[in-house]
C-alpha positions as CSV (number, residue, x, y, z in Angstrom):
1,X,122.3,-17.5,199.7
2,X,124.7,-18.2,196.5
3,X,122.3,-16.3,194.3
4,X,122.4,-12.8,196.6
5,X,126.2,-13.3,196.9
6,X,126.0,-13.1,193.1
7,X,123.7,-10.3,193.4
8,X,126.0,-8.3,195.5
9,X,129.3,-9.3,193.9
10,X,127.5,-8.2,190.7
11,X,126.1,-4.7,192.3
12,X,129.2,-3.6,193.8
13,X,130.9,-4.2,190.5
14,X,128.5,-1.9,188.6
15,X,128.7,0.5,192.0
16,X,132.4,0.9,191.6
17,X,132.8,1.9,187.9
18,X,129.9,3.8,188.3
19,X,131.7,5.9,190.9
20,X,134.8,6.3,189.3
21,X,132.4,7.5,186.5
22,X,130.2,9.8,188.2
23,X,130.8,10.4,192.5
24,X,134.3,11.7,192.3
25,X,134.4,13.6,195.5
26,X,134.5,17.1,194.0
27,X,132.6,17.0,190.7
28,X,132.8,20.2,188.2
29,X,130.9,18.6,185.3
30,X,127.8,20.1,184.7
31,X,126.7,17.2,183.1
32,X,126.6,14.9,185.7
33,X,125.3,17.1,188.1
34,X,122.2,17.4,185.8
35,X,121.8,13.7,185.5
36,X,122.8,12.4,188.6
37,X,121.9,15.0,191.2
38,X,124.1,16.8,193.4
39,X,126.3,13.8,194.7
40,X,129.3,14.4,196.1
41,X,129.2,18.2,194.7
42,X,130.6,20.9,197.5
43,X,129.0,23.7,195.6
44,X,125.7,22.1,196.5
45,X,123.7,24.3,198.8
46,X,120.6,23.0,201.1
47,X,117.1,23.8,200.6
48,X,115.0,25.4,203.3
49,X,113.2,21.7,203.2
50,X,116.3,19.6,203.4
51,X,118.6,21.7,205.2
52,X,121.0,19.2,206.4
53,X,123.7,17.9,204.2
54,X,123.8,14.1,204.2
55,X,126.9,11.8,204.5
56,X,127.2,8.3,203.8
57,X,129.8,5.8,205.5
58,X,131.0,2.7,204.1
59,X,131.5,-0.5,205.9
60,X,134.7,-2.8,206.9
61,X,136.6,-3.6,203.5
62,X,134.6,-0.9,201.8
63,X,134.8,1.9,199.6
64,X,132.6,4.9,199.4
65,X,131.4,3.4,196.0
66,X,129.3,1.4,197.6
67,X,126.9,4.2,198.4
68,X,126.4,5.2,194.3
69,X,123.0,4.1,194.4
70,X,121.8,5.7,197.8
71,X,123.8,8.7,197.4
72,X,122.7,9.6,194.1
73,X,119.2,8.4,195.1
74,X,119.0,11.6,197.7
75,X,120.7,13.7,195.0
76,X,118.1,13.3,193.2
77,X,115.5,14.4,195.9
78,X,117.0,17.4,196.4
79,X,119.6,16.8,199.2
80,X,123.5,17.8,199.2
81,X,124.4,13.9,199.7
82,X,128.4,12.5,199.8
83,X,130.1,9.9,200.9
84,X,133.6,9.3,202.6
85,X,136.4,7.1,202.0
86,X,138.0,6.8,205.8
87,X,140.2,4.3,207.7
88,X,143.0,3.6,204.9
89,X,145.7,1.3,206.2
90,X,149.0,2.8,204.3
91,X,150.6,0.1,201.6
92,X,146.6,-1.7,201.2
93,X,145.2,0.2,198.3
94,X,141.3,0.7,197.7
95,X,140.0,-1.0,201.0
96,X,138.6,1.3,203.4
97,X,137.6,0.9,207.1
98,X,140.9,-1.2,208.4
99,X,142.5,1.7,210.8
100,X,142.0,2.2,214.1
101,X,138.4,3.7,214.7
102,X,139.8,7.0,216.3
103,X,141.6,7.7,213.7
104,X,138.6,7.4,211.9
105,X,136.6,9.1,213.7
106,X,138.8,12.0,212.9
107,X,138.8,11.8,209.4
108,X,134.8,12.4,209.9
109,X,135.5,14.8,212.0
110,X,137.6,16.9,209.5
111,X,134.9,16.2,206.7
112,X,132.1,17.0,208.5
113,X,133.6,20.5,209.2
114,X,134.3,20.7,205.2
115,X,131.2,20.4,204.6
116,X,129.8,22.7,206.7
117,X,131.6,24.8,205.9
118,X,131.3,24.4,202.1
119,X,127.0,24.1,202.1
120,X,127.0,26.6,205.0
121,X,124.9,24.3,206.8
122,X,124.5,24.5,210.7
123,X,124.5,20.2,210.8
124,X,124.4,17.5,209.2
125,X,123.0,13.4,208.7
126,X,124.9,10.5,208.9
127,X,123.8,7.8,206.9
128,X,126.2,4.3,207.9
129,X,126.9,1.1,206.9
130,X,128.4,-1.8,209.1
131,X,131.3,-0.7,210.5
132,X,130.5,2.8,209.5
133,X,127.3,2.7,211.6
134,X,129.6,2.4,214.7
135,X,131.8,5.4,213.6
136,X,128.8,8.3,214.3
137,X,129.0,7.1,217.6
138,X,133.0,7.3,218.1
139,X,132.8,10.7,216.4
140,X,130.0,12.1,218.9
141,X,131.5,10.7,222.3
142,X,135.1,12.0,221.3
143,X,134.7,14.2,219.0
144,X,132.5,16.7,220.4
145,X,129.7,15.5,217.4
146,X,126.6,16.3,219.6
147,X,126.4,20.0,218.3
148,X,127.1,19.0,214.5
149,X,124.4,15.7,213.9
150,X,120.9,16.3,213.5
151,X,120.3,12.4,212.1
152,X,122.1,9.6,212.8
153,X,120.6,6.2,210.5
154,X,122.3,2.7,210.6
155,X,121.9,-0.1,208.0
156,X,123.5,-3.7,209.0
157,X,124.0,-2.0,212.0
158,X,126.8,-3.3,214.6
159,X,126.3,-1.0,217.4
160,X,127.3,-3.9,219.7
161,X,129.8,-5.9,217.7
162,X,129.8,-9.7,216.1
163,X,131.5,-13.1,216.8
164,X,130.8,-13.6,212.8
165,X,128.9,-16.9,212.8
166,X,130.7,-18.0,216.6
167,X,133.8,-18.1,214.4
168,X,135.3,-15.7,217.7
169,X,133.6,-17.8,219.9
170,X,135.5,-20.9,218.4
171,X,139.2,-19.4,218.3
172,X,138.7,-18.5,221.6
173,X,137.3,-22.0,222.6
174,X,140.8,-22.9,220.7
175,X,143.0,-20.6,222.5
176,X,143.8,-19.1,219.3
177,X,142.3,-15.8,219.3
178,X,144.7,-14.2,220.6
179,X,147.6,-15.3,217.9
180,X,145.0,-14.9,215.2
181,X,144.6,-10.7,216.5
182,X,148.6,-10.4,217.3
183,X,148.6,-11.3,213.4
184,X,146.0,-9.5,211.9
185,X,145.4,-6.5,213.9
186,X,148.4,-4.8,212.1
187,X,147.0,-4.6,209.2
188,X,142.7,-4.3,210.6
189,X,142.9,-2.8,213.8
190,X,139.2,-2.3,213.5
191,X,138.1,-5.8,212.8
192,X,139.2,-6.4,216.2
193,X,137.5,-3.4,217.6
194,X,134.5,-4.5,216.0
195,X,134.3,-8.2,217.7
196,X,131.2,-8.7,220.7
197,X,132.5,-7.5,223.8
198,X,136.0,-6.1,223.0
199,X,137.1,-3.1,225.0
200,X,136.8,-0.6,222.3
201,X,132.7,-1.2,222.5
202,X,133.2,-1.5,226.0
203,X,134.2,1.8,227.0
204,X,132.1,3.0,223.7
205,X,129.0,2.0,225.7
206,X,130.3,3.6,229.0
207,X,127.4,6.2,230.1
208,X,124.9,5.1,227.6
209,X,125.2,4.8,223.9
210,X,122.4,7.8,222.7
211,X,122.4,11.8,223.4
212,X,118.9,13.1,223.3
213,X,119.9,16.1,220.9
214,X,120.1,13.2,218.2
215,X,117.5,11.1,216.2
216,X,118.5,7.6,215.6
217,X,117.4,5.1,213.5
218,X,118.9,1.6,213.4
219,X,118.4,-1.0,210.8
220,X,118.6,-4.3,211.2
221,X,118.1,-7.6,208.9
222,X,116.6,-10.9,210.5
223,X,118.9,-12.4,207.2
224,X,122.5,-10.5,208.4
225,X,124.9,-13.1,208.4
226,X,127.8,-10.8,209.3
227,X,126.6,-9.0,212.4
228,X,125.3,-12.2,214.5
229,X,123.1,-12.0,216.5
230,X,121.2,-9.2,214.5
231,X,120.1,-7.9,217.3
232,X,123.4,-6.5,218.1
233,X,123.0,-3.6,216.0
234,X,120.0,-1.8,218.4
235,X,120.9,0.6,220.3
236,X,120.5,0.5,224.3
237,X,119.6,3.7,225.9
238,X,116.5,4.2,224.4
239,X,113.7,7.6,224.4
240,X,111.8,9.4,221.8
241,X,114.3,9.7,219.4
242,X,115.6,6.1,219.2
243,X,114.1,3.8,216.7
244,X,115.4,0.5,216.7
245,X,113.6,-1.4,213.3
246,X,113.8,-4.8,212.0
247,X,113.9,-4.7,208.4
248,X,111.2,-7.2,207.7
249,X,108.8,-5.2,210.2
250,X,108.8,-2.9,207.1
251,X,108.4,-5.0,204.4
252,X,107.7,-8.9,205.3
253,X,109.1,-9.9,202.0
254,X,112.5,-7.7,201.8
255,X,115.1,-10.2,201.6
256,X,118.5,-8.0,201.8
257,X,121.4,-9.7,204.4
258,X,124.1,-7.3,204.8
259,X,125.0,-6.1,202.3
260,X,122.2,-5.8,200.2
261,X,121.1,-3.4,202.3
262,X,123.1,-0.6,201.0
263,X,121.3,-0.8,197.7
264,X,117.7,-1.8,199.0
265,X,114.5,0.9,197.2
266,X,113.1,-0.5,201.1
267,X,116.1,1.1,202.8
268,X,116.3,4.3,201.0
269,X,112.6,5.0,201.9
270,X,112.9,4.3,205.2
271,X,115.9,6.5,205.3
272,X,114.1,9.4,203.1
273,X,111.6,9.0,205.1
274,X,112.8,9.3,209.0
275,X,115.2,12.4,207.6
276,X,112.0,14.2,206.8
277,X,110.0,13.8,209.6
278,X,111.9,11.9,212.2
279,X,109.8,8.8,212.4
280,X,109.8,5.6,210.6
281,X,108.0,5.0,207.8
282,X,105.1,2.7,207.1
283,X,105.2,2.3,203.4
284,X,107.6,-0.6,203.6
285,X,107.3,-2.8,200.2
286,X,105.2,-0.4,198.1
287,X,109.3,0.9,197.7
288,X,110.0,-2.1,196.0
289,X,107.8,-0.6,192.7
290,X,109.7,2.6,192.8
């Protein structure tokens, strides 16, 4: 467990001055377009094969950076790919994801129509991480998101919260979990938002949690130590287009807990792969040479 703590801490380090290097939001540099794809580019335009843009959501604590390696990945394959820094807390620099999910949600809401409107594309794919995982679903119960998603993939997926390791379940055992939200919630209303069973995922859930007009794929890790149980992150109101996976179903020997995920070769093909034909795919490790 140390050594892929390491691993991450290491990863997001080289992810972050990569992106101030390379995934500003609006790139004009020629240069890196040529090198790194069209990532983050708004003069990008869809191909008649990969007509949807694609946007990538960072997690709790996150920054878009964190997406460099799968964002430029599906540059590089031809799609219009960006990612979004949302749910800034005024007076906490750099971390992402702390505001209130609705306000959130609009933030997508008013980059998904720049976008559009940029590419000229009719919809586009949503592409989450943790926290951001749950956002697509905010965004298309409020937000009027049905018409505008084509794809909707989770990785670490939370669709039904955590209790982090029972650390909830033990404040609350404590009678502390209430003082411990009256003190934090200022400054992460989502964290709260995000805990198994709290209103907000609640009334989230209220009428069923899917919309038949979109395709869903959730990802899940048997090695997640932040969304516990795992199994929280499937979706419940299943059909044709819902595909709840288990990591290691893909690939026995993929190894990625939460956060690894955003940089796994095994997620990105799975991802590639259910954005071009709308299944999962069965190639699994054979990513892990690419």
């Amino acid at each position: 467990m140390l050594f892929k703590k390491t691993l991450y801490a290491v990863a997001l380090t080289v992810i972050t001055l990569a992106t101030t290097v390379i995934s500003s939001p609006i790139s004009s540099v020629p240069e890196k377009r040529a090198l790194f794809g069209r990532y983050n580019d708004l003069n990008c335009k869809p191909s008649s094969s990969k007509p949807n843009p694609v946007i990538f959501l960072h997690g709790l604590l996150g920054i878009s950076g964190e997406f460099t390696y799968m964002g430029t990945r599906f540059a590089l394959e031809g799609y219009c790919a960006y990612s979004l820094d949302y749910g800034h807390i005024p007076g906490i620099p750099i971390f992402g994801g702390l505001n209130d999910l609705m306000v959130s949600a609009k933030e997508l809401s008013d980059f998904i129509d720049k976008v559009l409107a940029a590419t000229g594309a009719s919809k586009v794919d949503l592409v989450g991480h943790s926290e951001g995982s749950v956002l697509p679903r905010v965004y298309l119960k409020y937000f009027n998101g049905i018409t505008k998603i084509d794809h909707f993939t989770a990785i670490g997926s939370a669709q039904y919260g955590t209790k982090l390791v029972n650390i909830v379940t033990l404040l609350e055992t404590l009678g502390l979990w209430g003082t411990t939200k009256g003190v934090f919630n200022p400054v992460c209303k989502a964290c709260f938002q995000l805990t198994e069973g709290s209103p907000f995922l609640d009334q989230l859930a209220e009428g069923g949690d899917t919309y038949p007009e979109v395709k869903y794929l959730m990802l899940v890790s048997k090695y997640d130590e932040l969304v516990t149980p795992y199994t929280n992150g499937f979706l419940r109101t299943l059909g044709p287009n819902v595909h709840n996976v288990v990591l290691q179903d893909l690939c026995a020997i993929e190894v990625s807990e939460h956060f690894l995920q955003a940089v796994s070769p095994v997620v990105f093909n799975a991802i590639e792969y259910f954005l071009r034909t709308g299944s999962v795919t069965e190639a699994g490790c054979l990513a892990l040479l690419q």
